[in-house]
C-alpha positions in Angstrom: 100.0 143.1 167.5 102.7 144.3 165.3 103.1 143.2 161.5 106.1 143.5 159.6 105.3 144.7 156.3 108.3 146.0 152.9 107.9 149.1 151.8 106.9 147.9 148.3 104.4 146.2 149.5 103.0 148.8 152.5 103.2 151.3 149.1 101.0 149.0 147.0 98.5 148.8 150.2 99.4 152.0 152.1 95.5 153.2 152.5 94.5 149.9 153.5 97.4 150.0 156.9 96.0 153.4 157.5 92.4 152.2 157.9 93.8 149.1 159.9 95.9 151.4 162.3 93.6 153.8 162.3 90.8 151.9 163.9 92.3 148.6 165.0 95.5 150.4 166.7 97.8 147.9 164.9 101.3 149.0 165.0 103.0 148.1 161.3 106.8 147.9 161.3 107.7 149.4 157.6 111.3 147.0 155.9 113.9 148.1 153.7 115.9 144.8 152.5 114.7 143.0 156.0 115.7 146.1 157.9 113.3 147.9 159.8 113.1 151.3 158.9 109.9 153.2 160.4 106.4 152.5 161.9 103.3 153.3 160.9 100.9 153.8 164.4 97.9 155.1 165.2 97.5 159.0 165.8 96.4 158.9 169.4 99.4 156.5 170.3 101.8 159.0 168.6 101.0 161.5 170.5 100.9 160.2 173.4 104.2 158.8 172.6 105.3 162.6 172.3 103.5 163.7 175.3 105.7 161.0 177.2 109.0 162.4 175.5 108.2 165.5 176.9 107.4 164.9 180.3 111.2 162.9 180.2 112.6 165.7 178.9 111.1 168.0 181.1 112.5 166.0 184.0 116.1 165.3 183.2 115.7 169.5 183.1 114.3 169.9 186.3 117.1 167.2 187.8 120.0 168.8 186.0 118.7 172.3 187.2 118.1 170.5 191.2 122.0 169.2 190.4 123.2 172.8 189.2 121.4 174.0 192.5 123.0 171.9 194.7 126.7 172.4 193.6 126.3 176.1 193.6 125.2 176.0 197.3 127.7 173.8 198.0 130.2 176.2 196.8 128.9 179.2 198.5 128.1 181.1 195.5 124.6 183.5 195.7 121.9 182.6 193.0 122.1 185.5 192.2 125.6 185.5 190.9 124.5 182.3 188.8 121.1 184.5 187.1 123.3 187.4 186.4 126.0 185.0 184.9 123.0 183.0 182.9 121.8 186.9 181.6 125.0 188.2 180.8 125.8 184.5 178.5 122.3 185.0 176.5 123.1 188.0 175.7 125.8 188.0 173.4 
């Protein structure tokens, strides 16, 4: 379940929200003049959260490299010309 909680009053009860997040895994979404403006989650669920950023990340990579590798061989042009290229640019 996710509360909705100002930040005056999430300040005046900050150490309770971390208990409840902490063992509940209650999600609190932190307001600035009825605008949300953070979250407080648990520590597990964050990270997770930043293993699954990753993995996307990692993936729109590996697609735009496939994509890369594809036009070049469609082109005609050696690998090898594209590494050297690649070197040669982090380099300078």
């Amino acid at each position: 379940m996710e509360n909705m909680l100002g930040v005056e009053e999430a300040r005046r009860v900050l150490g309770e929200l971390v208990s409840r997040v902490s063992r509940e895994r209650e999600t609190v979404v932190i307001t600035r003049r009825a605008r949300e403006k953070a979250v407080l989650i648990n520590y597990e669920e964050y990270r997770k959260l930043q293993e699954l950023a990753a993995e996307a990340t990692a993936k729109r990579v590996a697609e735009a490299l496939a994509r890369i590798r594809a036009g070049v061989a469609q082109a005609g042009i050696p690998e090898s010309v594209v590494g050297e290229a690649v070197l040669e640019v982090r380099s300078r």
